[in-house]
C-alpha positions as CSV (number, residue, x, y, z in Angstrom):
1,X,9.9,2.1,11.1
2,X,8.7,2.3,7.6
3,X,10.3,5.1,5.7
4,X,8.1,6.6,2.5
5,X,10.1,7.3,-0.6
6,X,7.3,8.4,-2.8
7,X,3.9,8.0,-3.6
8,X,2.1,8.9,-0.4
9,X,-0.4,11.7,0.1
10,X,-1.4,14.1,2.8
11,X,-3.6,11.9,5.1
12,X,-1.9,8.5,4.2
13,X,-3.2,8.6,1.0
14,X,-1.6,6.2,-0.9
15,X,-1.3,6.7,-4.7
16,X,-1.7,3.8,-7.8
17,X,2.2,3.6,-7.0
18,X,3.9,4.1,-3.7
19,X,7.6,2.9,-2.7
20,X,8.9,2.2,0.6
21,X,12.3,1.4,2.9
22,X,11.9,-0.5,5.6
23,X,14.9,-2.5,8.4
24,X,15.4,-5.8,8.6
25,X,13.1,-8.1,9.9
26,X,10.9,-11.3,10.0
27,X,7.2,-10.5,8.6
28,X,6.2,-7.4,6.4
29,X,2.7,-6.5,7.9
30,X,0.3,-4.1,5.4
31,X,-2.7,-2.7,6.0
32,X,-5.0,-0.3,3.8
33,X,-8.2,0.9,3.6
34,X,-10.5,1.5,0.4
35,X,-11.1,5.2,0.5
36,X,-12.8,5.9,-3.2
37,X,-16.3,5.6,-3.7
38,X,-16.2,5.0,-7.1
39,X,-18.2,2.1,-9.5
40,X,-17.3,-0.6,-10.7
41,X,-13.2,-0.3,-8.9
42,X,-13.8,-2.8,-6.4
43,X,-12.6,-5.0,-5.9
44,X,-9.4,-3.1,-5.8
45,X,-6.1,-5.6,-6.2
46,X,-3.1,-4.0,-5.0
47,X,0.5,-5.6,-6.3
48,X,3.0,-6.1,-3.4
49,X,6.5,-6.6,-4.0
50,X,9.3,-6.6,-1.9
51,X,13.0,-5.9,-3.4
52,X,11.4,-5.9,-7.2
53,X,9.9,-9.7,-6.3
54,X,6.1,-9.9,-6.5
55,X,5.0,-11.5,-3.0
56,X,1.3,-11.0,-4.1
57,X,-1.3,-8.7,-3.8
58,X,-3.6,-7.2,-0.6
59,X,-7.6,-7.4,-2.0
60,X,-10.0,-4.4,-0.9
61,X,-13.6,-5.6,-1.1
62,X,-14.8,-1.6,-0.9
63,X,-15.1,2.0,0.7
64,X,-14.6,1.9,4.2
65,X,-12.9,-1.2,4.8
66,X,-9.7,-2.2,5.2
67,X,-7.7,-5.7,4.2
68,X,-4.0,-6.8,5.7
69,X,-1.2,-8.3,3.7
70,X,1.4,-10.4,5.4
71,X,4.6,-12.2,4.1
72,X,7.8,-13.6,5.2
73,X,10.7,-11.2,4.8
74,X,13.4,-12.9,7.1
75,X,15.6,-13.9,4.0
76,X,16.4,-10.7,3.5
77,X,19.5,-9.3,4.6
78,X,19.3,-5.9,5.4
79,X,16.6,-2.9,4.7
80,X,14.4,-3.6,1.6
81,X,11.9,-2.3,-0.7
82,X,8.4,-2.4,-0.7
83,X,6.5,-1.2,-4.2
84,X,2.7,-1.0,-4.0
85,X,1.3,-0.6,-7.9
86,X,-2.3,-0.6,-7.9
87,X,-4.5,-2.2,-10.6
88,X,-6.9,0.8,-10.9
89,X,-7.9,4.2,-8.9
90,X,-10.4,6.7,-8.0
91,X,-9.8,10.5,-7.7
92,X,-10.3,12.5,-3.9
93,X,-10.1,15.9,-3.2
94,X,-7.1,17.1,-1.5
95,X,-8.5,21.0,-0.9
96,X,-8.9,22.3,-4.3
97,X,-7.3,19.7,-6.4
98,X,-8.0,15.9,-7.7
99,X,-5.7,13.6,-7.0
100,X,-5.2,10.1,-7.8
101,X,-6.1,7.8,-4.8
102,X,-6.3,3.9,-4.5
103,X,-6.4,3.5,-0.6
104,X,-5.2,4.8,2.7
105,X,-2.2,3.8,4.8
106,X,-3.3,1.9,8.1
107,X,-0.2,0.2,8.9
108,X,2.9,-0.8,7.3
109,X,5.5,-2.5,9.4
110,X,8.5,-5.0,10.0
111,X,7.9,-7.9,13.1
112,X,11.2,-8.7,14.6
């Protein structure tokens, strides 16, 4: 199980940078969903890296729908890092503020 060390909003909002820990395993699998409805910011690239290595970047086409990133992870030894940096953002409400928003969390996870 993925565990969030920064960057992640109320309702899986994730912001233009998010960091997480996740256990050993065989295949990182990512999914977001564009959430901002915003000109001209799709389409949204999203940088993946795992331990500081860039192992490329999940694409979203648009508001409302969602793109997986997959990559190989079995070389590392133990728990690792994995830095989302976005390459732009929108701005959603969260109650009476604006925050900073580039897509929502659907699944982040470590196959055996």
């Amino acid at each position: 199980r993925a565990q969030i060390l920064g960057g992640v909003l109320a309702e899986d909002r994730v912001g233009p940078e998010a960091l997480f820990l996740l256990p050993r395993g065989r295949e990182l699998v990512l999914e977001l969903e564009a959430l901002v409805a915003a000109p001209g910011l799709y389409p949204l690239a999203i940088e993946v890296r795992v331990d500081g290595e860039p192992r490329g970047e999940l694409v979203l086409a648009g508001p409302g729908r969602s793109a997986r990133f997959t990559c190989d992870v079995s070389g590392n030894g133990g728990a690792f890092e994995v830095h989302l940096r976005a390459r732009d953002w929108g701005r959603l409400a969260l109650g009476e503020r604006q925050e900073p928003c580039a897509a929502r969390l659907v699944a982040l996870e470590v196959l055996p």
